[in-house]
C-alpha positions as CSV (number, residue, x, y, z in Angstrom):
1,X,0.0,0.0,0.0
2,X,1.4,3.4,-1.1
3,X,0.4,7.1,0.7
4,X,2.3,9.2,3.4
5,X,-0.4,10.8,4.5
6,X,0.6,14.2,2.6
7,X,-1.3,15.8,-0.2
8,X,-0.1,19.1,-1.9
9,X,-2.4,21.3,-0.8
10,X,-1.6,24.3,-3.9
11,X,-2.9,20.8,-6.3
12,X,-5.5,22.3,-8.4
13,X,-8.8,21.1,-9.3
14,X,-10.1,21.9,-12.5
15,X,-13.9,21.4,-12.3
16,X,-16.0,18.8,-14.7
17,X,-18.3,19.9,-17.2
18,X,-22.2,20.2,-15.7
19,X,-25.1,18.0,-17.0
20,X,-27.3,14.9,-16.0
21,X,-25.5,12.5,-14.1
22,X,-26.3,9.3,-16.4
23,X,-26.3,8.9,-20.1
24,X,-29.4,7.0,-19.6
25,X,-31.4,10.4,-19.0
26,X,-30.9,10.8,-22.6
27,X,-33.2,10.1,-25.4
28,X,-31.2,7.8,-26.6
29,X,-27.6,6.4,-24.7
30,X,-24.7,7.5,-26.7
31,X,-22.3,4.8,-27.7
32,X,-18.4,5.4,-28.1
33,X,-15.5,3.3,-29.4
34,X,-12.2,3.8,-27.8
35,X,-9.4,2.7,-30.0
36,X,-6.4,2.0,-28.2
37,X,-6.0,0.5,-24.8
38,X,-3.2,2.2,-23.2
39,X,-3.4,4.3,-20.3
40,X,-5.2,7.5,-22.3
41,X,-7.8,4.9,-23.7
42,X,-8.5,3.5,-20.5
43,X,-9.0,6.5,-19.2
44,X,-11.5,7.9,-21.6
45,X,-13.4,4.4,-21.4
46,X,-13.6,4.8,-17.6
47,X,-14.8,8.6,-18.1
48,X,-17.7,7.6,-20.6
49,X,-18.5,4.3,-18.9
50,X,-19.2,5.8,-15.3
51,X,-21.3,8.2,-17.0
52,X,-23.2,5.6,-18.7
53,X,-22.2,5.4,-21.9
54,X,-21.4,2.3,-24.2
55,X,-18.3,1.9,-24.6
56,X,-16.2,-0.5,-27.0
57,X,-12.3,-0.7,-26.9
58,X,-10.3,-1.7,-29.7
59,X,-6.9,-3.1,-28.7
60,X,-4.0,-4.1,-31.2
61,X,-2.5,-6.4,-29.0
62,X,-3.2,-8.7,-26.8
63,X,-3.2,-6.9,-23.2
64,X,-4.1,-3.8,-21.7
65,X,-1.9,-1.0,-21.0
66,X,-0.7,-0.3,-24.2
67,X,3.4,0.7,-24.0
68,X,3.1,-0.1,-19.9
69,X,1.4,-3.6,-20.5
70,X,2.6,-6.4,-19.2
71,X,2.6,-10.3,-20.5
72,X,4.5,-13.5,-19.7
73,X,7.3,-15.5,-21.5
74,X,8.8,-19.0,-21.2
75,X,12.7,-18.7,-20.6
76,X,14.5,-21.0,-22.2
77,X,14.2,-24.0,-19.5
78,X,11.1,-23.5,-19.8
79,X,9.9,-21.6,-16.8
80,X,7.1,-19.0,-17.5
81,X,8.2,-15.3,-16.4
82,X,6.8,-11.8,-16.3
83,X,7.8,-9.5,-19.1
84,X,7.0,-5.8,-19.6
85,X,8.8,-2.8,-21.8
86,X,10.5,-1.6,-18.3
87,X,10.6,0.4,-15.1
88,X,7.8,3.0,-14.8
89,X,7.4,5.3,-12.4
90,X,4.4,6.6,-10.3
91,X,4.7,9.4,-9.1
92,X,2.9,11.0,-6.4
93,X,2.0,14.2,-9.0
94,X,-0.2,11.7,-11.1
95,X,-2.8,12.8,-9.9
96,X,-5.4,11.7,-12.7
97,X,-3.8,8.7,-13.6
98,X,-3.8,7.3,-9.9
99,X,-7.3,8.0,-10.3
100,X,-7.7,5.7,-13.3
101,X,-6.1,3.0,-10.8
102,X,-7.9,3.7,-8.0
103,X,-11.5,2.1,-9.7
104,X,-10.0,-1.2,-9.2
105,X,-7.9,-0.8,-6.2
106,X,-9.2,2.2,-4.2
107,X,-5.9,1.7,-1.5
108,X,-3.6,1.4,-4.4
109,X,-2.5,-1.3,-2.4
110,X,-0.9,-3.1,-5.5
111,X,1.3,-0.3,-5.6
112,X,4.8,-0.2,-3.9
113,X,6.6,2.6,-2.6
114,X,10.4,3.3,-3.6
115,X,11.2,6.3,-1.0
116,X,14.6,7.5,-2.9
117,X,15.7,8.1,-6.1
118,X,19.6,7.7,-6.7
119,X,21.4,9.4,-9.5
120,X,25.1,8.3,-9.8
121,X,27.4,9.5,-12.9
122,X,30.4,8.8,-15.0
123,X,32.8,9.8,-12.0
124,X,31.1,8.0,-9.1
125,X,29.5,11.0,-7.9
126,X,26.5,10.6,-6.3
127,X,22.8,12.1,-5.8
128,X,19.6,11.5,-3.8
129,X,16.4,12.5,-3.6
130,X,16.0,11.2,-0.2
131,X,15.5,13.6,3.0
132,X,14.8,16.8,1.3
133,X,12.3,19.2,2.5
134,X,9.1,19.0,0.6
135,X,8.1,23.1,0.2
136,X,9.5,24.5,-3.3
137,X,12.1,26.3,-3.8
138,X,13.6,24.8,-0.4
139,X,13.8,21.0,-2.2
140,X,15.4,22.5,-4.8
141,X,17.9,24.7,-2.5
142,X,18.7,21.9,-0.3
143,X,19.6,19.6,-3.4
144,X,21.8,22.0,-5.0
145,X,23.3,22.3,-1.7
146,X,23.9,18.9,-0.8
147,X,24.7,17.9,-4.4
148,X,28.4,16.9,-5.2
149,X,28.2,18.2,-8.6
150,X,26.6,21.9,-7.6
151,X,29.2,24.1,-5.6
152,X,28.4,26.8,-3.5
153,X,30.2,29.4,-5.7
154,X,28.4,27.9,-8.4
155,X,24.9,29.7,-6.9
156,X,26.8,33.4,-7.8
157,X,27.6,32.5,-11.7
158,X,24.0,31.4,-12.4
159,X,22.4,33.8,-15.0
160,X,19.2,34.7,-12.7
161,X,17.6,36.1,-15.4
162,X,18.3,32.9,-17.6
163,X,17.1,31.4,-15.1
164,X,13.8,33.1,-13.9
165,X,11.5,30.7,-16.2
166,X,12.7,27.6,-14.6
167,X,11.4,28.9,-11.0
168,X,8.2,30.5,-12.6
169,X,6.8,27.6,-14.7
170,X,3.1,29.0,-15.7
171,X,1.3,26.5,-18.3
172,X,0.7,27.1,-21.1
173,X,2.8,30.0,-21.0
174,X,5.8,28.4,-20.9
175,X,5.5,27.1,-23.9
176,X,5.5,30.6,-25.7
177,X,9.0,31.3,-24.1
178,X,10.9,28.6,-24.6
179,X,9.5,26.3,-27.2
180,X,11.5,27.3,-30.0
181,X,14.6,26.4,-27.6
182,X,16.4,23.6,-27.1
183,X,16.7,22.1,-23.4
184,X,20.9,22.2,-23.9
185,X,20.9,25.7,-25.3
186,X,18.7,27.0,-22.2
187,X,20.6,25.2,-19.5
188,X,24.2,26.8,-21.3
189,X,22.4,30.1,-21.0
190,X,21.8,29.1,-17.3
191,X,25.3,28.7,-16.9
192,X,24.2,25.8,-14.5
193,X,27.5,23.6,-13.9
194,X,28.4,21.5,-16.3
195,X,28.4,18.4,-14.0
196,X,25.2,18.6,-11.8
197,X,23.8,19.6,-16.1
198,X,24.7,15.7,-16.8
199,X,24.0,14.2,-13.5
200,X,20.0,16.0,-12.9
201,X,18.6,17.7,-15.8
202,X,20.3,15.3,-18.4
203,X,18.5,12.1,-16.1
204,X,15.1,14.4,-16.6
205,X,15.2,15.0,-20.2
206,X,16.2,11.3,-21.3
207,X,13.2,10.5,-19.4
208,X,11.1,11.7,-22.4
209,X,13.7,9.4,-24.6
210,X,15.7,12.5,-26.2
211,X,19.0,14.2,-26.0
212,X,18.6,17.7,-24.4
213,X,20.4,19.0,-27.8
214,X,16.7,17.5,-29.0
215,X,13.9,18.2,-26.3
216,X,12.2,21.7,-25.7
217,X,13.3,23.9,-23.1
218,X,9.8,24.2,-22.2
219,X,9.1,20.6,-21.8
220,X,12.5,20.6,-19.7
221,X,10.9,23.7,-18.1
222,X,7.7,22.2,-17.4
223,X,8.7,18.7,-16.4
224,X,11.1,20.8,-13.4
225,X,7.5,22.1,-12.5
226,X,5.9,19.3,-11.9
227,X,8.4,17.0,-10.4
228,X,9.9,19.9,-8.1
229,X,9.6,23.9,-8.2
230,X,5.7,23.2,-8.6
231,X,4.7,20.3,-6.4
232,X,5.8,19.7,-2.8
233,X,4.8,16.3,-3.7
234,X,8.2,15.6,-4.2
235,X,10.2,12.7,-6.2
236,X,9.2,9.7,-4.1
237,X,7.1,7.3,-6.5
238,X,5.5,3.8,-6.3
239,X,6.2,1.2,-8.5
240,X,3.7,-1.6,-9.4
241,X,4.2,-4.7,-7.0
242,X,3.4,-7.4,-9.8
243,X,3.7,-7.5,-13.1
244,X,1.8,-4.2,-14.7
245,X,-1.1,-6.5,-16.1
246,X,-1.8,-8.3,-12.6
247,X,-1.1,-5.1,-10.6
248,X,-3.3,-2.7,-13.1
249,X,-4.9,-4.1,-16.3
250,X,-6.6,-7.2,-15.6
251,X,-8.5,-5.6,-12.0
252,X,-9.4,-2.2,-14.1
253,X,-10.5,-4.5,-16.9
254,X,-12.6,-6.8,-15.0
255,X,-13.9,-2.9,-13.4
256,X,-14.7,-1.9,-16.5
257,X,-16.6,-5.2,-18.0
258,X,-18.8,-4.5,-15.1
259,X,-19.7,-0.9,-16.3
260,X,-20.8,-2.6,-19.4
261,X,-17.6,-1.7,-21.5
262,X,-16.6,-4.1,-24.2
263,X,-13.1,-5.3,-24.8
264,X,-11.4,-6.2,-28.4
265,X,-8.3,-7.3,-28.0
266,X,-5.8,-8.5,-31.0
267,X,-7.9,-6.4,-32.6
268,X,-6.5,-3.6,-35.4
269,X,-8.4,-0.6,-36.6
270,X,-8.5,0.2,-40.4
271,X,-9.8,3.1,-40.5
272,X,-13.1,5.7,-39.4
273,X,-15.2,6.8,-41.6
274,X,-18.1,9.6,-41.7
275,X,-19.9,11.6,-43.9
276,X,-20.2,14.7,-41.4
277,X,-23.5,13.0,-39.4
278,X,-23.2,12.9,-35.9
279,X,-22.2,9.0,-36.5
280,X,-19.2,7.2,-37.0
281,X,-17.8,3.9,-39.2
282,X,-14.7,2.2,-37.3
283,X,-13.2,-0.8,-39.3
284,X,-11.7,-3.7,-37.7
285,X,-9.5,-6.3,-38.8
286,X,-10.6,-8.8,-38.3
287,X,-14.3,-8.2,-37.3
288,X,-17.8,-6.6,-39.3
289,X,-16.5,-3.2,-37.9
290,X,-18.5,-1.0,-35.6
291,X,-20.8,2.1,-35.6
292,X,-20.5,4.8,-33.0
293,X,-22.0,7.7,-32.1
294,X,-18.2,9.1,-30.9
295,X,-14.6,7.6,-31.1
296,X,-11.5,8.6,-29.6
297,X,-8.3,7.6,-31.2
298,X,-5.9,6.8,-28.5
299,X,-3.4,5.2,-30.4
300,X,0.3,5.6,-30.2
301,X,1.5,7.8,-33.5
302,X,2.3,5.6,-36.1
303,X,-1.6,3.9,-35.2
304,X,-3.4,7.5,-35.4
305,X,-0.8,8.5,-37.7
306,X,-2.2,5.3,-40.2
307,X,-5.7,5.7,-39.3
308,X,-5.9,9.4,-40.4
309,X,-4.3,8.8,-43.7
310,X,-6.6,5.7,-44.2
311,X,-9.9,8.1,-43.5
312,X,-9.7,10.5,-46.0
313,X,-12.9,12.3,-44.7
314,X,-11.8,12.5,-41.2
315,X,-11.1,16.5,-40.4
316,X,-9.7,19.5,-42.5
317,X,-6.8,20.1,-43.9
318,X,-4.4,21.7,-40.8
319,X,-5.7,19.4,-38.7
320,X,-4.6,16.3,-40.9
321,X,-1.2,18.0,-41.3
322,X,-0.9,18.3,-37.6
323,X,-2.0,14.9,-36.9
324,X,0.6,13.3,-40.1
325,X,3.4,15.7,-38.6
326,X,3.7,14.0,-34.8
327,X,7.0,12.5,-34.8
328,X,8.4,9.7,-32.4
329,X,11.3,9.8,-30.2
330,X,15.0,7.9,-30.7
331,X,14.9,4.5,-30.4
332,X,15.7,2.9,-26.4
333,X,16.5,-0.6,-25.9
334,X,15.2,-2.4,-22.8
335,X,17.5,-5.2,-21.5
336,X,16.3,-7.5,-18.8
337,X,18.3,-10.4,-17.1
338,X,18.1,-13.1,-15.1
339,X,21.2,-14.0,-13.0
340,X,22.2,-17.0,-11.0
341,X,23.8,-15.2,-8.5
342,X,21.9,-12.0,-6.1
343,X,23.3,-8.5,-6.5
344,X,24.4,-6.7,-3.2
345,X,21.6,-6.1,-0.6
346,X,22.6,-2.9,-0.6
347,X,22.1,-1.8,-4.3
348,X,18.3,0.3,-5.2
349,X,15.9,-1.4,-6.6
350,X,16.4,2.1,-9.3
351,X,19.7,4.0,-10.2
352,X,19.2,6.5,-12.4
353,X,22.6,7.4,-14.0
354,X,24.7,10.0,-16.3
355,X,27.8,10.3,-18.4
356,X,27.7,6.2,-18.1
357,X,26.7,6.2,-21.8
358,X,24.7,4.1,-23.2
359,X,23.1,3.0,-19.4
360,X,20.6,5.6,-18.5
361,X,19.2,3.3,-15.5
362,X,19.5,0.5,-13.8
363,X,16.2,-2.0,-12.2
364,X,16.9,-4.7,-9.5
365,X,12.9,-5.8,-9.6
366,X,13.2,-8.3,-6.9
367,X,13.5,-5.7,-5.2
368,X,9.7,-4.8,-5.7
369,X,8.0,-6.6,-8.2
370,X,6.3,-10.1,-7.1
371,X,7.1,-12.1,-10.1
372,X,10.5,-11.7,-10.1
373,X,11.1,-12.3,-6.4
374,X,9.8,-15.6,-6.5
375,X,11.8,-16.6,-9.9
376,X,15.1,-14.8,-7.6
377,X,14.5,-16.7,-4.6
378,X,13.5,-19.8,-6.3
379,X,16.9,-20.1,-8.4
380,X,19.1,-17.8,-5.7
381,X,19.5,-15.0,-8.2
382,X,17.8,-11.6,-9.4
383,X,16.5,-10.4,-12.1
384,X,18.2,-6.8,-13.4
385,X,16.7,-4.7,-16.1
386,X,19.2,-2.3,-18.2
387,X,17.6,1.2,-20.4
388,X,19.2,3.2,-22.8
389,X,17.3,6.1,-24.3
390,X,18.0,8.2,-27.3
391,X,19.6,5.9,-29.1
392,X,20.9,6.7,-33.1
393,X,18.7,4.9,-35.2
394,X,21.1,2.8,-36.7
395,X,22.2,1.2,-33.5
396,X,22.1,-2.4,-33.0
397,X,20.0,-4.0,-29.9
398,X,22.8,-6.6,-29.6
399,X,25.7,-4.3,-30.1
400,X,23.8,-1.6,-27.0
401,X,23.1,-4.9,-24.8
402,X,26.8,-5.8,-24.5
403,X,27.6,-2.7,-23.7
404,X,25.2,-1.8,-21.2
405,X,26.2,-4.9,-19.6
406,X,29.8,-3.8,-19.6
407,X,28.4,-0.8,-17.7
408,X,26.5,-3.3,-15.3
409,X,29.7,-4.7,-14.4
410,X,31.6,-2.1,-13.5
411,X,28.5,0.0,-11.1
412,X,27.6,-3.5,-10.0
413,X,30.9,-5.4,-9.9
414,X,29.7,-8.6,-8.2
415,X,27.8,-9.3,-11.3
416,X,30.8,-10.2,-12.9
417,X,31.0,-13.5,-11.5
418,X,26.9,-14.4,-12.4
419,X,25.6,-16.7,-15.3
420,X,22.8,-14.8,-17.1
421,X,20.2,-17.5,-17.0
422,X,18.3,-15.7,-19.5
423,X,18.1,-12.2,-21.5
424,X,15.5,-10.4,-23.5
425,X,16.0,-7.4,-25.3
426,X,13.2,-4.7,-26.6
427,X,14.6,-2.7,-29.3
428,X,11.4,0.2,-29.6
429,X,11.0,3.9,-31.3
430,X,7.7,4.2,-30.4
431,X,7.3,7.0,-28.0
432,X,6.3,10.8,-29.2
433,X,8.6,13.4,-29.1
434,X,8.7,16.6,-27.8
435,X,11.4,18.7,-29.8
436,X,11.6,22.2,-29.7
437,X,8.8,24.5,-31.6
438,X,6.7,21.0,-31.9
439,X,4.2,22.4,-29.1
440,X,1.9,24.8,-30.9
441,X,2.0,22.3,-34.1
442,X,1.1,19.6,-32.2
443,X,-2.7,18.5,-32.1
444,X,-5.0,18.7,-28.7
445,X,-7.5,16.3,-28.0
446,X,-10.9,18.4,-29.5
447,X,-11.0,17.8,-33.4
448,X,-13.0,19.6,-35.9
449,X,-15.6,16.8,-35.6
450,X,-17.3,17.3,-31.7
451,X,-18.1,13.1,-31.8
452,X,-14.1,12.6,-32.7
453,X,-11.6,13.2,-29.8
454,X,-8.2,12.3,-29.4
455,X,-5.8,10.9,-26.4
456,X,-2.4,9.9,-25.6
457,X,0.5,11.2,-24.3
458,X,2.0,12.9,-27.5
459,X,-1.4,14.6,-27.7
460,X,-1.8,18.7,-26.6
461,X,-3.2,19.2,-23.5
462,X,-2.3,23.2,-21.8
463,X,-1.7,22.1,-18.5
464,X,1.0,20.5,-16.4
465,X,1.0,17.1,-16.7
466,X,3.9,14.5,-18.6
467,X,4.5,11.1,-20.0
468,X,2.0,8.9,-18.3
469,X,-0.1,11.7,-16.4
470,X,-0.5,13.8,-20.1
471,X,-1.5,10.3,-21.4
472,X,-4.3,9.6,-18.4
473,X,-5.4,13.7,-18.2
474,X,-5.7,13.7,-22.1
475,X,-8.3,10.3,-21.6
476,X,-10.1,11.7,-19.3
477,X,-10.4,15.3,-21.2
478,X,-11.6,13.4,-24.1
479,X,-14.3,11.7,-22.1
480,X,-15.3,15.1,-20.6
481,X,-15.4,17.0,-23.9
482,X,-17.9,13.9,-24.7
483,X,-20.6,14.4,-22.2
484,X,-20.5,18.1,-22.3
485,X,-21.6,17.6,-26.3
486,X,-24.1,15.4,-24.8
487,X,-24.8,17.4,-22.2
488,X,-23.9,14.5,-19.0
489,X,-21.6,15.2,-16.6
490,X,-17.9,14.9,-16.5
491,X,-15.3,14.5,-13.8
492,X,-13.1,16.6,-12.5
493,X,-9.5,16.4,-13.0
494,X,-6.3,17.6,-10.8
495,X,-3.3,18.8,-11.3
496,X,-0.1,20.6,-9.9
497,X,-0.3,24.6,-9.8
498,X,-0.2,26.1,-13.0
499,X,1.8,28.7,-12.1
500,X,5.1,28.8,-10.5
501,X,4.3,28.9,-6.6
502,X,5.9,32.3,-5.6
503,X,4.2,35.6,-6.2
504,X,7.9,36.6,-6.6
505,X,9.6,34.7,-8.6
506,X,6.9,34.9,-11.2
507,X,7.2,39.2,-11.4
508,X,11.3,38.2,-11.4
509,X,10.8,36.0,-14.4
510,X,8.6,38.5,-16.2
């Protein structure tokens, strides 16, 4: 069970749309297809269902959860294991995701709680999360302070000015300063030290699978916001005690089959068609297809990106343009292994690293994940899970697995001496990406049809929310903007302040 007790009392509600409570008031129940069951289609089907509409996903694969699903696999001697793309984090801030998860587990007692987050870099220098004060800017203060890599002296050669947006984050605001800049150009300007660059901000911005030479200095901006100058939620985070489809999917699926919603799973969508009625055509391979009154694509962007150019009649012509233009992030490789011998009881269960090129984190998830403590004590090993982000597209899997388990070694040198029972390797470029001057050319989830929304975490939404929050918050706005049109009720959603939090720092930063 996860929870502290503290809540950020700045969070911000921002109110649901008003209208009957039940979709069954109306004179006829609307019915919506969801394509896509990741976290922004699960969302939106939870929004429309609790409101009483019919709902119908359509799911590629085989599981739930989209890019954070989970399935099993049979190792070579045959034993069946847990397998997922990797490590997520969920953090305190998510506050509309944790939302989604509470329907099926109102404790979120299938969470876990990882109270620190270690950063360690090229030279052995080490950072922590743990122990700092929660009230902005004193984290912040108190990290630099303590921080190996940040220098007291270092405080008087920061360009203030430079620096003023970072401490007076307002959304969407932000995104008209510093959009059109690159997250590397705007911490240079900073002048913030060139280690503590590499060690924190470096850690942040591979987080949304790019170089900073390649992210917005808005999205860096932002993401600073929400994780730390904006929220006194601080960087604690749970982690999902099983594997993510018995911890998450399969309870909020069997939650949602008892609101009435339909799942299609292995399931791929064509294409949705409409002649500008208020009704909708989805086809479905394989399957007749279905009818809808409303759909929302919540596909990653090469799906929507296919759909849209397979429905000719679907929205005008900027909007199409927006939609073809999304682009995806570098490629990441995810390497898991199992090992006949335990790593040191003192090493995290996450080590978030820099300057270690190409290692970008390190997972011990017998340290917290069910399935993979009984396989480690049943065979007296662990199970170790390896990321590297922003990868050049031409890089080999193999060739980035033997290196990041060079890099294993050396942070984790008893390793050295362990058999790797068994590997698997996800090689993946399927995550949006957030480059500078994409945010006003990106599309939000209204469309220029009112039955059509979109969802997904590459998808505009003007508030302060990232990766898997924007991907839950854009579900549930879609669902919202939904019932409003049909005049039922919506919920509310929540999220960090939209403005920096001190009266001061904002009139310095203007």
């Amino acid at each position: 069970m996860t929870g502290n007790g503290h809540r950020d009392a700045r969070r911000v509600k921002h109110p649901a749309p008003q209208g009957v409570p039940d979709a069954g008031r109306l004179a006829a129940r609307p019915h919506a297809v969801v394509v896509g069951a990741g976290i922004a289609g699960l969302a939106a089907a939870t929004g429309l269902a609790e409101r009483g509409v019919t709902v119908d996903v359509v799911e590629c694969r085989d599981y739930l959860g989209g890019r954070v699903g989970g399935w099993s696999e049979r190792l070579p001697d045959g034993t069946r294991v847990a397998m997922n793309r990797g490590f997520h984090a969920f953090f305190r801030q998510y506050y509309n995701l944790r939302a989604v998860l509470r329907r099926s587990d109102p404790g979120l007692r299938r969470l876990r709680t990882l109270d620190d987050y270690p950063l360690v870099d090229g030279q052995g220098r080490r950072d922590t999360f743990r122990g700092l004060p929660r009230t902005p800017p004193w984290n912040a203060l108190a990290f630099a302070l303590r921080s190996p890599t940040f220098r007291l002296r270092d405080l008087g050669s920061l360009n203030a000015r430079a620096a003023a947006p970072l401490a007076a984050v307002s959304v969407p605001e932000i995104y008209q300063r510093l959009d059109e800049v690159d997250a590397e150009t705007f911490l240079r300007r900073i002048n913030f030290p060139e280690a503590a660059r590499h060690l924190a901000f470096e850690v942040f911005s591979r987080s949304f699978f790019a170089e900073p030479t390649r992210l917005s200095a808005a999205e860096l901006a932002a993401m600073f916001h929400i994780y730390f100058l904006g929220s006194s939620e601080g960087l604690i985070f749970d982690v999902a005690a099983a594997n993510f489809d018995v911890a998450l999917w399969e309870p909020l699926r069997g939650y949602l089959t008892r609101h009435g919603v339909r799942f299609h799973t292995g399931v791929s969508v064509g294409s949705v068609h409409t002649d500008g009625s208020k009704s909708f055509r989805v086809t479905t391979q394989p399957g007749p297809g279905i009818d809808a009154d409303a759909v929302v694509l919540a596909a990653d962007v090469a799906g929507l990106q296919r759909i849209v150019a397979a429905s000719p009649g679907l929205g005008d012509d900027p909007w199409r343009a927006a939609v073809l233009g999304l682009r995806t992030a570098a490629p990441f490789v995810v390497q898991r292994l199992w090992l006949n011998r335990p790593v040191a009881a003192d090493r995290p269960a996450f080590l978030g690293t820099g300057g270690l090129e190409p290692l970008d984190n390190v997972s011990v998830l017998d340290r917290y994940e069910q399935e993979a403590a009984g396989w480690a004590r049943q065979h007296g090993g662990s199970v170790v899970e390896l990321h590297s982000y922003a990868l050049p597209v031409t890089t080999a899997a193999d060739e980035v697995g033997a290196r990041l388990l060079g890099r294993l070694h050396s942070l984790y040198p008893e390793t050295r001496v362990a058999n790797v029972v068994a590997e698997r390797v996800l090689h993946r470029d399927d995550c949006p990406h957030f480059g500078p001057g994409d945010h006003a050319r990106r599309p939000g989830v209204a469309t220029p049809h009112p039955g059509l929304m979109l969802a997904g975490d590459g998808i505009r939404i003007d508030l302060p929310v990232a990766l898997m929050e924007r991907a839950a918050t854009t579900g549930w706005a879609a669902a919202n903007r939904l019932l409003q049109h049909w005049g039922v009720a919506g919920h509310p959603l929540h999220t960090v302040p939209t403005q920096g939090r001190s009266a001061l720092l904002r009139r310095l930063a203007t």
